[in-house]
C-alpha positions in Angstrom: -3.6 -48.1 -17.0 -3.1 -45.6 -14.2 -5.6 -42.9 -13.4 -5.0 -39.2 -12.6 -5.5 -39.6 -8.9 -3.2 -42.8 -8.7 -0.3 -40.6 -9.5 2.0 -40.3 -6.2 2.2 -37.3 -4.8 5.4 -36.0 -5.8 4.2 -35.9 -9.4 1.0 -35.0 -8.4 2.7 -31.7 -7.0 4.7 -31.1 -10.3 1.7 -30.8 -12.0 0.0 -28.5 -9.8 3.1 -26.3 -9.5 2.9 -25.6 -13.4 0.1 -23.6 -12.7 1.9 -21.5 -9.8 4.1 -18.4 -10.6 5.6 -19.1 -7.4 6.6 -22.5 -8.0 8.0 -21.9 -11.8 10.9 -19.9 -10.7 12.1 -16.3 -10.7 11.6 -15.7 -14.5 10.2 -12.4 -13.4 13.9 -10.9 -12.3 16.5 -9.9 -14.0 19.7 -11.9 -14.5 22.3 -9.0 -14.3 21.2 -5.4 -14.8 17.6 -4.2 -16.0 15.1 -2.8 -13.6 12.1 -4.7 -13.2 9.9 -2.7 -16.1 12.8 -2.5 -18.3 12.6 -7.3 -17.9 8.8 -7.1 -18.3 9.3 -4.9 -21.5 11.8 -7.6 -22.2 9.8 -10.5 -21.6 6.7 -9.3 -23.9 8.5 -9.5 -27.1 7.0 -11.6 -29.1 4.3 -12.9 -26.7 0.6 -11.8 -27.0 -0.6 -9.3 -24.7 -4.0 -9.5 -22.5 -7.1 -8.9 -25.2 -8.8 -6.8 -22.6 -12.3 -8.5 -24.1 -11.3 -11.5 -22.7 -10.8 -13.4 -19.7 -7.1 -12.8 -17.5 -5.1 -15.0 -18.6 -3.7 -14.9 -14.6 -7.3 -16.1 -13.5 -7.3 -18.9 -16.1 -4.1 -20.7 -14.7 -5.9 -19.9 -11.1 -9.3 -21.5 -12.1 -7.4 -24.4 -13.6 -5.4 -25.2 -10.0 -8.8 -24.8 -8.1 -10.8 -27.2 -10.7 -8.2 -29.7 -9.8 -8.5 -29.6 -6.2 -12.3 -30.2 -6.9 -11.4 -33.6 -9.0 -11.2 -35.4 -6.1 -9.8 -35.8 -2.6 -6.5 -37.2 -3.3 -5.8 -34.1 -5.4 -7.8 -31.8 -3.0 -4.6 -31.1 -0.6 -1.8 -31.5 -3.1 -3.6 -28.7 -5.5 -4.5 -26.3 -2.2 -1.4 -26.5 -0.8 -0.1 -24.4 -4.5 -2.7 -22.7 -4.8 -2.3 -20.7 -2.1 1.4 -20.4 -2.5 0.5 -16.5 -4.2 -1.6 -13.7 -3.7 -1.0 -11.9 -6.9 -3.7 -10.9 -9.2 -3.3 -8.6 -11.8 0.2 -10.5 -12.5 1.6 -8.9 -15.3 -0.2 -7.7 -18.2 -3.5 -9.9 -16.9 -4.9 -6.7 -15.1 -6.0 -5.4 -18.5 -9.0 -7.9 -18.7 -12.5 -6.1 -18.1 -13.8 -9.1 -17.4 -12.1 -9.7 -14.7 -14.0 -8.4 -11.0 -11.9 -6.6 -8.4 -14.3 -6.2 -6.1 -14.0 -8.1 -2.7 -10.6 -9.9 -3.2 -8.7 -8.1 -1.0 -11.5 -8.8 2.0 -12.0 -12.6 0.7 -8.3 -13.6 1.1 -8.2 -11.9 4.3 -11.4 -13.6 5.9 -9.6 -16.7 4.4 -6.6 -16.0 6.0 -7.6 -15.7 9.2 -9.9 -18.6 9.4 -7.6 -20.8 7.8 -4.0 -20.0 10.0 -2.9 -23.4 7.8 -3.4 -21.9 4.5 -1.9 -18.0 5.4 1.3 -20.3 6.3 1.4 -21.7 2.8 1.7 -18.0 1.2 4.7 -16.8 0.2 4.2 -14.0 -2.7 1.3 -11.6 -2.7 1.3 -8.5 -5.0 -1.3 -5.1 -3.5 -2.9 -4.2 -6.7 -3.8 -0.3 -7.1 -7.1 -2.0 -8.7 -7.1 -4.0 -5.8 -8.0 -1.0 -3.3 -10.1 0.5 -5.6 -13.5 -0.7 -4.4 -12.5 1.1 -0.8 -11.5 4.8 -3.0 -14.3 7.5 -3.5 -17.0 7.1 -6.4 -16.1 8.7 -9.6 -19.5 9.0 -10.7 -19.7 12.6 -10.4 -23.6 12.5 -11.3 -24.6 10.6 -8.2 -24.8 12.6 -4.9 -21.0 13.1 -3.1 -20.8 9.7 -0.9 -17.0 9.5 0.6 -16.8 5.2 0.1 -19.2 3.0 -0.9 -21.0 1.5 2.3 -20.7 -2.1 1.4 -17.1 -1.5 1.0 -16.3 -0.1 4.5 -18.5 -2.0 5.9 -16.1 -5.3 4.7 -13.3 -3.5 5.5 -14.0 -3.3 9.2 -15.1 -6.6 9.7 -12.4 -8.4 7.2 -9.8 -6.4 10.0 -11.7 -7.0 13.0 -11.5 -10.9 12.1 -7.7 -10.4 11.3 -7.1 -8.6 14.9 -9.1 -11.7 16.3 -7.3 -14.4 14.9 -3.8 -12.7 15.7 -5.0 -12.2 19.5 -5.4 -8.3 18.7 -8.2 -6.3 20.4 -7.7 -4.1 17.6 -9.8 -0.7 19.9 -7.1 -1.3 22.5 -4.2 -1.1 20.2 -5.9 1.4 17.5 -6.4 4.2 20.5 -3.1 5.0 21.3 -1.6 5.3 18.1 -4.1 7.6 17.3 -2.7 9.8 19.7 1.2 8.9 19.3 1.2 8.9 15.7 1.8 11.6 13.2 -0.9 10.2 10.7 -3.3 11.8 13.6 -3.2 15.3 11.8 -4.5 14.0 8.7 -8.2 13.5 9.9 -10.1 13.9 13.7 -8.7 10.0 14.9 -10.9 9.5 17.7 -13.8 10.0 15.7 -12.8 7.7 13.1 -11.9 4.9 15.3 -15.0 4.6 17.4 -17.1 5.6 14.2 -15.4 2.9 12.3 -15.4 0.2 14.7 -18.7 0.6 16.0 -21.0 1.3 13.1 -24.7 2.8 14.1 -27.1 5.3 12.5 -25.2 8.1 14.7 -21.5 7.0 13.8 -22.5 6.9 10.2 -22.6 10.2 10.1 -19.1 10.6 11.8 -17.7 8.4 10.4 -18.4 10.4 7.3 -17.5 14.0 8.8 -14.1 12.5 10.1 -13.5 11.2 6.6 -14.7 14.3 5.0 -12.5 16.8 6.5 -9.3 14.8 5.6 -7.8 16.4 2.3 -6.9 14.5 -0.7 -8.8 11.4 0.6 -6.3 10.4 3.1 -8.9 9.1 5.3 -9.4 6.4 2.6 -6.0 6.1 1.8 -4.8 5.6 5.3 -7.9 2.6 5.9 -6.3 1.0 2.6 -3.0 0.9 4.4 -4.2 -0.7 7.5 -5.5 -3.3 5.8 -2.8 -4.3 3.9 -0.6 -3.8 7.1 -3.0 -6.5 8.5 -2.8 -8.9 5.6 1.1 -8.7 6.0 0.6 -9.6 10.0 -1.3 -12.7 9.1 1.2 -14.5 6.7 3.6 -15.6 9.1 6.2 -17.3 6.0 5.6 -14.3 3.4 9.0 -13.8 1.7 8.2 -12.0 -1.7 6.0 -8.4 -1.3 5.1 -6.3 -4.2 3.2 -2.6 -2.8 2.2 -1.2 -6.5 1.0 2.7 -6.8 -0.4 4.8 -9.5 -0.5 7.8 -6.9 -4.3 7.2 -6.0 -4.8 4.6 -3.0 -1.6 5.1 -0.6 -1.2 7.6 2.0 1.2 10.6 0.9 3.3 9.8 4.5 3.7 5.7 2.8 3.8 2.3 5.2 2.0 2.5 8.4 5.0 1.5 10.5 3.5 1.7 13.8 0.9 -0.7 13.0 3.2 -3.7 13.6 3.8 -2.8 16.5 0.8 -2.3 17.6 -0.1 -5.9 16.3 3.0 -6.9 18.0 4.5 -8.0 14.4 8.5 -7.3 15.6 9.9 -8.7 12.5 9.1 -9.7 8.7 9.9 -13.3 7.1 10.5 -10.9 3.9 13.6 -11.4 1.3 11.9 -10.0 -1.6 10.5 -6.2 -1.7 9.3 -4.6 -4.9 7.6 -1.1 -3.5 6.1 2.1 -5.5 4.4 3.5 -2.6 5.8 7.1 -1.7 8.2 8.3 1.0 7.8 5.7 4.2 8.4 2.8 1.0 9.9 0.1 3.7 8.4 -1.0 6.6 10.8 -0.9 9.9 10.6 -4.5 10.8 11.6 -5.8 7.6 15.0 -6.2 8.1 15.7 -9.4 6.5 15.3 -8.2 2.7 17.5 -9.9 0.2 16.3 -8.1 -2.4 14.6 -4.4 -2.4 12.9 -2.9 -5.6 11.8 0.9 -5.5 9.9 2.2 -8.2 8.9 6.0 -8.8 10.5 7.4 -5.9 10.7 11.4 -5.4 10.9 11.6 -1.5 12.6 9.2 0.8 11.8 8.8 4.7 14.3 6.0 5.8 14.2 2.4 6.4 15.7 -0.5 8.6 19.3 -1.4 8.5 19.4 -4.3 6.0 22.1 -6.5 6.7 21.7 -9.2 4.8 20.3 -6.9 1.1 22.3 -8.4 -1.9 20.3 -6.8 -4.7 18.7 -2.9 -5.3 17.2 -1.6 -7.7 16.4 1.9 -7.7 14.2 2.8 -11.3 12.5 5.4 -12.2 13.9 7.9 -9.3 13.8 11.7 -8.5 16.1 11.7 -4.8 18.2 14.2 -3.7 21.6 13.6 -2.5 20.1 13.0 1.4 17.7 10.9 0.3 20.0 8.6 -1.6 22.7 8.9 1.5 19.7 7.4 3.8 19.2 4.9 1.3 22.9 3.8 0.8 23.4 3.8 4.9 21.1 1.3 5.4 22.6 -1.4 3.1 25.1 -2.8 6.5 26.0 -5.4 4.5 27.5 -6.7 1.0 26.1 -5.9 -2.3 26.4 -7.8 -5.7 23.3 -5.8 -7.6 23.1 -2.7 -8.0 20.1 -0.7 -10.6 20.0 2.9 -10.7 17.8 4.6 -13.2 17.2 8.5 -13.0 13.8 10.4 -13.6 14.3 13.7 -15.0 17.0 16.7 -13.9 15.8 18.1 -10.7 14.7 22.2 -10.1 16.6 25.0 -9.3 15.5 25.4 -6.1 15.6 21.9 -4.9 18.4 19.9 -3.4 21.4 18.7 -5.2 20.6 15.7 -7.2 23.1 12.7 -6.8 26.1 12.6 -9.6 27.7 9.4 -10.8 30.3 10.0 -8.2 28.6 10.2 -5.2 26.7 6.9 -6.3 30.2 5.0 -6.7 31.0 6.6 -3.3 28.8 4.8 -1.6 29.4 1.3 -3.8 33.4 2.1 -2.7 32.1 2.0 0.9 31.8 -2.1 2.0 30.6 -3.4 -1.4 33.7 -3.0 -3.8 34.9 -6.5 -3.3 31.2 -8.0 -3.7 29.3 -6.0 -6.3 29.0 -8.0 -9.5 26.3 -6.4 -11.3 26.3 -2.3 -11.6 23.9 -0.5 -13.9 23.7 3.5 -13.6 21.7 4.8 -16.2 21.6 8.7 -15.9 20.3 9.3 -19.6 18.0 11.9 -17.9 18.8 14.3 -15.1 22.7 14.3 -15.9 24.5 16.8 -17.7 28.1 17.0 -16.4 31.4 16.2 -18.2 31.2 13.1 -17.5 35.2 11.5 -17.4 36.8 8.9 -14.8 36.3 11.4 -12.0 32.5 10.4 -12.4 32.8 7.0 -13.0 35.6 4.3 -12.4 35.7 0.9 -11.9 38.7 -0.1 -11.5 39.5 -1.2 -7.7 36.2 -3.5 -7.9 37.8 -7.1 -7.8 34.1 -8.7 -8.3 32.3 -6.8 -11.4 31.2 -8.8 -14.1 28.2 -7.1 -15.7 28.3 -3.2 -16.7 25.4 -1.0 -18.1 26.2 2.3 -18.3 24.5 6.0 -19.8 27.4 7.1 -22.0 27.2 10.6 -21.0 28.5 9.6 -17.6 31.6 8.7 -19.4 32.0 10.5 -22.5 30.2 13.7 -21.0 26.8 15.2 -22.4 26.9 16.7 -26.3 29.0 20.2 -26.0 30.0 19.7 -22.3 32.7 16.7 -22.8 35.2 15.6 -20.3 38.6 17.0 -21.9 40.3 13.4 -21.3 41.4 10.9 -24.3 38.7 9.7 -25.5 40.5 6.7 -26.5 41.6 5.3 -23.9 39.1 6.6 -21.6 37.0 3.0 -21.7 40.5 0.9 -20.8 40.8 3.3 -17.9 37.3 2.9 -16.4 36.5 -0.7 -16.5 37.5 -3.2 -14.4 39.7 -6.1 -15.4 37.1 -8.8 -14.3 34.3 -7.5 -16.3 32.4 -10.0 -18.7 29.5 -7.8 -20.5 29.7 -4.2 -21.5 26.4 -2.8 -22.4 26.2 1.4 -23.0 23.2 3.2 -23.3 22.8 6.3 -25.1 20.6 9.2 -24.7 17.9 9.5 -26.9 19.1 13.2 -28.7 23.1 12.1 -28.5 24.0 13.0 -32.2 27.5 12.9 -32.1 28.8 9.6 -32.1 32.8 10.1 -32.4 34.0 10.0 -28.5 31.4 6.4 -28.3 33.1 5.1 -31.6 37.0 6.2 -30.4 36.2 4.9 -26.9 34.7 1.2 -28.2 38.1 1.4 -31.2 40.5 2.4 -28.3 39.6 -0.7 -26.2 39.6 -2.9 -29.1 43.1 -1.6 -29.9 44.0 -2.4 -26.4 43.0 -5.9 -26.5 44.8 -6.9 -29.3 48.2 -5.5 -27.9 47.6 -7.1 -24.8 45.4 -10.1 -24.8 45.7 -10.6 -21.1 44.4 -7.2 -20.0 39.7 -7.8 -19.6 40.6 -12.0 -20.1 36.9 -12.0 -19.3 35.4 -9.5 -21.8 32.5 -12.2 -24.0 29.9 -8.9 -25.0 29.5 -5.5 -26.0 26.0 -3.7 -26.6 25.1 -0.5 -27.6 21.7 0.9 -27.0 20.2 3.9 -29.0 17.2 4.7 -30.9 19.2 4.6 -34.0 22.3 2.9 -34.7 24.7 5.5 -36.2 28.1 3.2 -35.2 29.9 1.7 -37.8 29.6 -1.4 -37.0 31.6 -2.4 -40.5 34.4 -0.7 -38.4 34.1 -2.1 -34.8 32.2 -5.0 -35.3 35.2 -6.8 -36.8 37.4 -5.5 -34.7 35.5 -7.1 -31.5 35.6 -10.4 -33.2 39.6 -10.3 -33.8 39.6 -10.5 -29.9 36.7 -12.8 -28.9 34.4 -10.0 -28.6 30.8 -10.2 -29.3 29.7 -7.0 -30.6 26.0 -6.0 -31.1 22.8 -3.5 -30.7 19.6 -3.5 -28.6 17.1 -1.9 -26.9 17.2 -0.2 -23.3 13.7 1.8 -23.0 13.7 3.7 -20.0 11.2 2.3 -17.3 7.7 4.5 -17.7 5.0 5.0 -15.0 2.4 2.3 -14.8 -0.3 2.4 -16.5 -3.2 1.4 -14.6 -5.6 3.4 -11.9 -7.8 6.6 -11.8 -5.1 9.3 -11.7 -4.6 11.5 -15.0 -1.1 11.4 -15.1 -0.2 7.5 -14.2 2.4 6.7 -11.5 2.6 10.3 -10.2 3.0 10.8 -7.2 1.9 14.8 -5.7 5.4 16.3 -4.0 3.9 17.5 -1.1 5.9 19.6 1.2 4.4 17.8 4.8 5.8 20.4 6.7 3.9 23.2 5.2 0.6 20.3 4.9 0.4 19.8 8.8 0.7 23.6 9.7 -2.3 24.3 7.3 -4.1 21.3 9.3 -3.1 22.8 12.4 -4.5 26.3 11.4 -7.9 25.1 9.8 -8.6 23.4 13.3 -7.9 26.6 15.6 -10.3 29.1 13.2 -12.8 26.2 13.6 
């Protein structure tokens, strides 16, 4: 009988990948529309969640990969070579384990990484954990005396990014200097101090190093070291393709990526395709110009990002822009789309910008991406509250569109402020012929239910005199909290024309719950302008 090790490699490494998120596919993604909390939600039912008393599940896979490169030396290679395929812990609900230590990843895998320039070629994922960077945040322990990070902390911080520097050919003094004085981050907390503090720690820098970080507000000084590092880690994974920058408004710097530290590090440009970011305003680094897919999250201000050529999917969830912020956004997609998520936040203030309406969204989708897009969903169930009608919303030009969710008070108008159009016929005249799946979701305190019911009856109708017209149509859903269609009514009707008809559920994405911060996934809306003046005065009266 053949033993474990006699196995040949091939199999061996089809074992080992059954343990890799990497390697088992992207069943983390949606198919068609859904942001990316709206498919975890999704994914959940019916599975058990992490008993916070016991171990991460996550860590159990891991430990299981790294016993069999133990086993023996056949396997050793074949079971590394995986398990360094990801960087991800926390991986979906697995962050909810108290058992499981935070401290010192984020330092380990970098030492790793630039010592072993093999392995940090296998990786391809990694996801930045906000409990990740937690170890390098303030002490909450209000009763112990005020200490701005814990020593052990910064203390691995410098040296896991003085090894990095070193292994990329970086004297990372030389390079810091400069951009100390070039860069804007500057005004946040007296640079110079901080750089020859941090990088050369004594008795005497100790305590400048702890003035420079004291004087920063709202612990950008910590926030901004966080940053660097993880603008390091990026530099030293020369074939990283999937990134995932998560926030709960505690760790990242209010101004967002570092930019200029790839080019201080002489990174030029990023292997990335995949880019799930929650960090705020600067939420794409400049040299990442080869994204495939881009996934922001929680977004209330927006400070630009490279042209992206080659983008094919973007998910925007969660969002509070302006119309110049999502203009920015839309310019930079240079090439064709087939995905496109929009999900809005809440209805903005009287005194701030215009927020974006359904029809400056399709605008933009008009603009190089009507013959491509295949996937649209636009769900405005909060921050919308227009009369809705096919001068918002029509689909009829796209040539490509196969898969539809949409808010119905972009079509049918929010309650007592309804488009004056036929409501009938109003569907027939929005959608596009090619279109396959139909899903609409409904706001939560919709009551009335008549323009939905005449809308869904009217294309029904339509169908049945004229087979030919949506050949393509196989589904219908309607989301709501509570289904008050007569489905008795359209149900049947669907079926007469080879119609599936149905409900579900389409929660709105929520904040995530994890980190320090009282109020989970926010984000402060600083005005920076105002910020930097106030910096600017404080150090003239001292």
């Amino acid at each position: 009988m053949a033993t474990f090790a006699s196995l040949g490699t091939e199999i061996l490494l089809e074992i080992c990948k059954c343990f890799c998120v990497h390697c088992t596919g992207d069943s983390d993604r949606p198919l068609t529309f859904g942001t990316l909390r709206q498919h975890e939600y999704r994914q959940r039912q019916g599975q058990e969640s992490q008993d916070p008393d016991a171990p991460s599940w996550y860590s159990l896979d891991r430990h299981a990969l790294f016993a069999l490169s133990l086993t023996c030396r056949g396997l050793y290679a074949v079971s590394q070579e995986i398990l360094y395929h990801e960087f991800i812990l926390g991986y979906g609900d697995s962050w909810k384990s108290k058992k499981y230590s935070w401290n010192r990843r984020l330092t380990s895998f970098m030492r790793t990484m630039s010592r072993r320039r093999d392995l940090a070629a296998r990786v391809q994922r990694v996801s930045i954990h906000p409990l990740l960077l937690e170890p390098f945040d303030k002490p909450r322990d209000t009763k112990k005396p005020p200490r701005l990070m814990r020593t052990p902390a910064i203390g691995e911080a410098r040296m896991a990014l003085k090894r990095s520097a070193a292994a990329l050919g970086v004297d990372l003094a030389a390079v810091w200097k400069p951009r100390w004085t070039e860069d804007q981050l500057r005004l946040v907390f007296p640079c110079e101090d901080f750089l020859s503090a941090f990088l050369n720690p004594n008795s005497k820098n100790r305590r400048r190093l702890g003035e420079a970080l004291e004087s920063s507000q709202k612990d950008q000084g910590h926030r901004v070291l966080v940053a660097e590092m993880v603008a390091m880690l990026i530099a030293l994974l020369p074939n990283l393709e999937h990134l995932s920058l998560l926030e709960d408004g505690t760790h990242w710097p209010q101004l967002g990526f570092p930019n200029p530290a790839f080019q201080a590090l002489g990174v030029s440009n990023l292997p990335l395709k995949i880019l799930d970011t929650e960090i705020p305003r600067r939420m794409v680094p400049m040299v990442a110009t080869n994204l495939e897919e881009l996934n922001i999250h929680h977004c209330q201000q927006f400070y630009g990002c490279p042209k992206m050529p080659v983008l094919k999917i973007l998910r925007v969830a969660y969002v509070e822009i302006n119309k110049d912020y999502l203009d920015t956004l839309m310019s930079c997609c240079t090439g064709s789309l087939h995905t496109f998520v929009y999900e809005t936040l809440g209805p903005g203030k009287a005194d701030e910008p215009a927020k974006p309406e359904p029809r400056d969204i399709m605008g933009h989708l008009e603009t190089g991406h009507i013959e491509t897009l295949q996937t649209l969903h636009l769900d405005m169930r909060v921050g919308y509250y227009g009369i809705g009608g096919s001068e918002q919303i029509n689909m009829r030009d796209f040539t490509a569109l196969r898969h539809v969710l949409l808010s119905t008070n972009i079509i049918f108008g929010w309650q007592y402020n309804e488009s004056g159009e036929e409501k009938s016929t109003l569907l027939t005249n929005i959608l596009p012929e090619t279109i396959e799946t139909l899903c609409l979701v409904c706001p939560g305190v919709q009551r009335d239910m008549a323009p939905i019911e005449t809308g869904l009856i009217g294309l029904a109708s339509l169908k049945q005199r004229h087979p030919e017209r949506f050949p393509n149509l196989e589904s219908i859903r309607v989301a709501m909290l509570r289904p008050k269609i007569e489905k008795e009514t359209i149900g049947p009707m669907m079926e007469a024309v080879g119609v599936s008809f149905g409900f579900e559920r389409w929660p709105r994405s929520k904040p995530r719950p994890i980190g320090l911060s009282e109020k989970p996934g926010y984000i402060p809306d600083w005005r920076l302008e105002d910020y930097f003046a106030s910096l600017r005065r404080r150090r003239r009266i001292l």
